[in-house]
N, CA, C and O of each residue as an XYZ file, in Angstrom:
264
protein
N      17.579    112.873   -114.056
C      17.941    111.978   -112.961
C      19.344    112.363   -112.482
O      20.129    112.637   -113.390
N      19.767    112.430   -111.341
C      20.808    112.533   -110.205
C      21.739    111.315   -110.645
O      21.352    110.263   -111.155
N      23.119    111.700   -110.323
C      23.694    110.786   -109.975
C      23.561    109.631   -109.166
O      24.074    108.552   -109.464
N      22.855    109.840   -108.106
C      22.779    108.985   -107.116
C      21.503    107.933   -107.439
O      21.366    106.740   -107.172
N      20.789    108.724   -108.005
C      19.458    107.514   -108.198
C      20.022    106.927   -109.869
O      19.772    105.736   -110.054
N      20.640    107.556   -110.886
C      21.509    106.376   -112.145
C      22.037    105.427   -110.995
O      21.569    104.288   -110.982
N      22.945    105.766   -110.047
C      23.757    104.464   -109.353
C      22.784    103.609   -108.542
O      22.903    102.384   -108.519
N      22.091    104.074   -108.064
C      20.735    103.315   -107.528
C      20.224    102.352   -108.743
O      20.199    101.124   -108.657
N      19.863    103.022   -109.766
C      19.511    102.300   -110.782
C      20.063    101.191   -111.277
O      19.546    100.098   -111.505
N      21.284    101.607   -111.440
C      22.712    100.691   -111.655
C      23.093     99.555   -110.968
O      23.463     98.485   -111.453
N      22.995     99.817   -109.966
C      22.927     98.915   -108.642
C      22.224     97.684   -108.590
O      22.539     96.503   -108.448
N      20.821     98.540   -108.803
C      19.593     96.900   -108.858
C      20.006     96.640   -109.833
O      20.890     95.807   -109.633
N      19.858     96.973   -111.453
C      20.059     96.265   -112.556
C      20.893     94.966   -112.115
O      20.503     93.799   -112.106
N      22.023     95.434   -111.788
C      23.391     94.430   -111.176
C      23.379     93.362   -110.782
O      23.843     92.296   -111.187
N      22.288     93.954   -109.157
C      21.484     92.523   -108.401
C      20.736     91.975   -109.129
O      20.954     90.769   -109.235
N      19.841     92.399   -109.749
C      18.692     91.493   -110.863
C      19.648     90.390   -111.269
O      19.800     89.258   -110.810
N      20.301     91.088   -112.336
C      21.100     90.374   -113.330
C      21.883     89.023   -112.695
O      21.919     88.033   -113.426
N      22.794     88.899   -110.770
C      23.071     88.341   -110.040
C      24.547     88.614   -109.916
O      25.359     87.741   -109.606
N      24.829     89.763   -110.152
C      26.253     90.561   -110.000
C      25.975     91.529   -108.781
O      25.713     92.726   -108.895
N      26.087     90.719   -107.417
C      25.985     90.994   -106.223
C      27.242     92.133   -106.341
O      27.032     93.345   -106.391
N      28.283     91.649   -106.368
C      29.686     92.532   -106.018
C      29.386     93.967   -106.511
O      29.230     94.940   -105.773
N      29.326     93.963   -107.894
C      28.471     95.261   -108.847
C      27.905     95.953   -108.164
O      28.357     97.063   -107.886
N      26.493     95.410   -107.585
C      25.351     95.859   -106.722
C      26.231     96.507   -105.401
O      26.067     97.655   -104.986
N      27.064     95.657   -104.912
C      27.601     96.174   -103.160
C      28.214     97.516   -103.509
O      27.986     98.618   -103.010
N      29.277     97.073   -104.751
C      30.441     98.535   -104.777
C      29.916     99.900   -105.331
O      30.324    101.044   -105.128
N      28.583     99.288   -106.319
C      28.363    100.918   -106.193
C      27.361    100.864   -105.102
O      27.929    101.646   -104.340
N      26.094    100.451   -104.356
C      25.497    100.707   -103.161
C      26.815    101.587   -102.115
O      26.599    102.549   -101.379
N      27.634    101.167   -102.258
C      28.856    101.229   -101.054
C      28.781    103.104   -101.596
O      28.421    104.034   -100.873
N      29.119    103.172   -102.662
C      29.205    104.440   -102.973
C      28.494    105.393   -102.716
O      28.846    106.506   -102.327
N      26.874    104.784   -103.037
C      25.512    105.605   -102.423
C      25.563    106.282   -101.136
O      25.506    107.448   -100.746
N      25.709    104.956   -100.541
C      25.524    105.110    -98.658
C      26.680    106.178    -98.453
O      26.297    107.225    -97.931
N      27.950    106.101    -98.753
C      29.030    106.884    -98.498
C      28.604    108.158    -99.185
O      29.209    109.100    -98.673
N      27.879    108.506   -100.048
C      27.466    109.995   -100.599
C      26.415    110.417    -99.854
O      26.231    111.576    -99.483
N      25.608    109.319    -99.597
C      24.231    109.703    -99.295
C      23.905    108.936    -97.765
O      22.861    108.358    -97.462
N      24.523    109.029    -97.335
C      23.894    108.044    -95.420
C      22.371    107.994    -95.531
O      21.746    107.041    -95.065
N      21.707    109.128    -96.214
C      20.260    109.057    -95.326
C      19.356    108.673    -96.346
O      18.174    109.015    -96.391
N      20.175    107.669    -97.487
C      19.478    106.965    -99.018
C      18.656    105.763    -98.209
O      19.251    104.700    -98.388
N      17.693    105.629    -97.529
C      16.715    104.593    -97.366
C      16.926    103.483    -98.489
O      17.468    102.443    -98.116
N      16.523    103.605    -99.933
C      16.560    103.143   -100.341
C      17.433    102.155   -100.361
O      16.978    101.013   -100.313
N      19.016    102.367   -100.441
C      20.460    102.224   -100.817
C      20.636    101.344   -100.047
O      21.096    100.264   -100.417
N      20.218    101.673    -98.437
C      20.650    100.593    -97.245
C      19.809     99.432    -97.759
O      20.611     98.556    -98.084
N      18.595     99.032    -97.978
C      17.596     98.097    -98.507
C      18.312     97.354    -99.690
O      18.112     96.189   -100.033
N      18.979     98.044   -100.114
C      19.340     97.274   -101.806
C      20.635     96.417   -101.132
O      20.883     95.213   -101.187
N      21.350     97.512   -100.483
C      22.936     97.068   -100.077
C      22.701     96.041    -99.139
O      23.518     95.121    -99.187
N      21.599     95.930    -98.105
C      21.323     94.595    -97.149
C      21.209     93.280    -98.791
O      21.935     92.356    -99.158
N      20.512     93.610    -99.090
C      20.363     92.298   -100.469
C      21.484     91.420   -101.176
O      21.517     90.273   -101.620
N      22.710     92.846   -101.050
C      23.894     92.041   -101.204
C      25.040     91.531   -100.784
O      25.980     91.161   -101.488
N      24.922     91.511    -99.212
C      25.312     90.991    -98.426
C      25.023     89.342    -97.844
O      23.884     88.876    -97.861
N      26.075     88.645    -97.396
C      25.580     87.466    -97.172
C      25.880     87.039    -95.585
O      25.743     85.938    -95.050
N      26.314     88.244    -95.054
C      26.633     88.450    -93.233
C      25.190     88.188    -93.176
O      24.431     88.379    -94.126
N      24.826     87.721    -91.970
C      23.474     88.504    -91.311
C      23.107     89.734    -90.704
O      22.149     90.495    -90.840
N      24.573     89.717    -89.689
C      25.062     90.586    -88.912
C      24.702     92.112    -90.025
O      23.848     92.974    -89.820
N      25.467     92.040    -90.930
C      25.673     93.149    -92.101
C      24.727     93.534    -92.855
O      24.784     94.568    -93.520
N      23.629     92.646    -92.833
C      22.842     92.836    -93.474
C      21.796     93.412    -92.834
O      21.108     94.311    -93.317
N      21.605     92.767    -91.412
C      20.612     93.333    -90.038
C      21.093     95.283    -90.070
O      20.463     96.307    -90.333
N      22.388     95.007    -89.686
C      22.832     96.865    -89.778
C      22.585     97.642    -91.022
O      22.532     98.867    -91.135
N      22.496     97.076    -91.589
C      21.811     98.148    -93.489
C      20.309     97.895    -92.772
O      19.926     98.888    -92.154
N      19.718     97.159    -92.752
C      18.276     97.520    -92.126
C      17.794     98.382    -90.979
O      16.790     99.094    -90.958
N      18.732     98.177    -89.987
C      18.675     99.196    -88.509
C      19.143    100.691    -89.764
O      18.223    101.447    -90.076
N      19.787    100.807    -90.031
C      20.368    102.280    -90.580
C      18.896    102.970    -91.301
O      18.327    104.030    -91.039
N      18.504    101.713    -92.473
C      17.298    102.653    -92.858
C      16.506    102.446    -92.529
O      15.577    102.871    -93.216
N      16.073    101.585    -91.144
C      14.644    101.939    -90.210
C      15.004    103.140    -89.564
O      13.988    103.768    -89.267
N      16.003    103.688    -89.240
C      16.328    105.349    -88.731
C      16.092    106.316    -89.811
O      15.880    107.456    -89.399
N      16.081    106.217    -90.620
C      15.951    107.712    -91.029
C      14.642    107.379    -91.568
O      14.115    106.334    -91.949
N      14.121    109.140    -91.445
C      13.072    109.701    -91.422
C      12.525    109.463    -92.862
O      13.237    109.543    -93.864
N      10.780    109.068    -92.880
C      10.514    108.827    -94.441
C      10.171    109.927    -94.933
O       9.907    110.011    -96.132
């Protein structure tokens, strides 16, 4: 496994558990390594409590290609 999918991994565990912040700062890390992580934007909308912020993690990974 990649770095990026352990922090993916890492990430949800986080949110499961209800350590949103956990979940955002490394998601934050994903997206910033990886822009075109579908996944990452989906997890990182989850831990947001904007709408606004959370709508734009969804527009980002309805753009990229599956």
């Amino acid at each position: 496994m990649n770095s990026i999918e352990e922090a993916i991994s890492s990430a949800v565990e986080a949110i499961q558990q209800g350590d949103l912040g956990q979940g955002r700062a490394t998601l934050s890390w994903v997206v910033r390594e990886d822009p075109d992580n579908r996944l990452a934007w989906v997890w990182l909308a989850a831990c947001l409590s904007e709408e606004e912020a959370r709508d734009e993690c969804y527009r980002r990974a309805s753009r990229i290609p599956a």
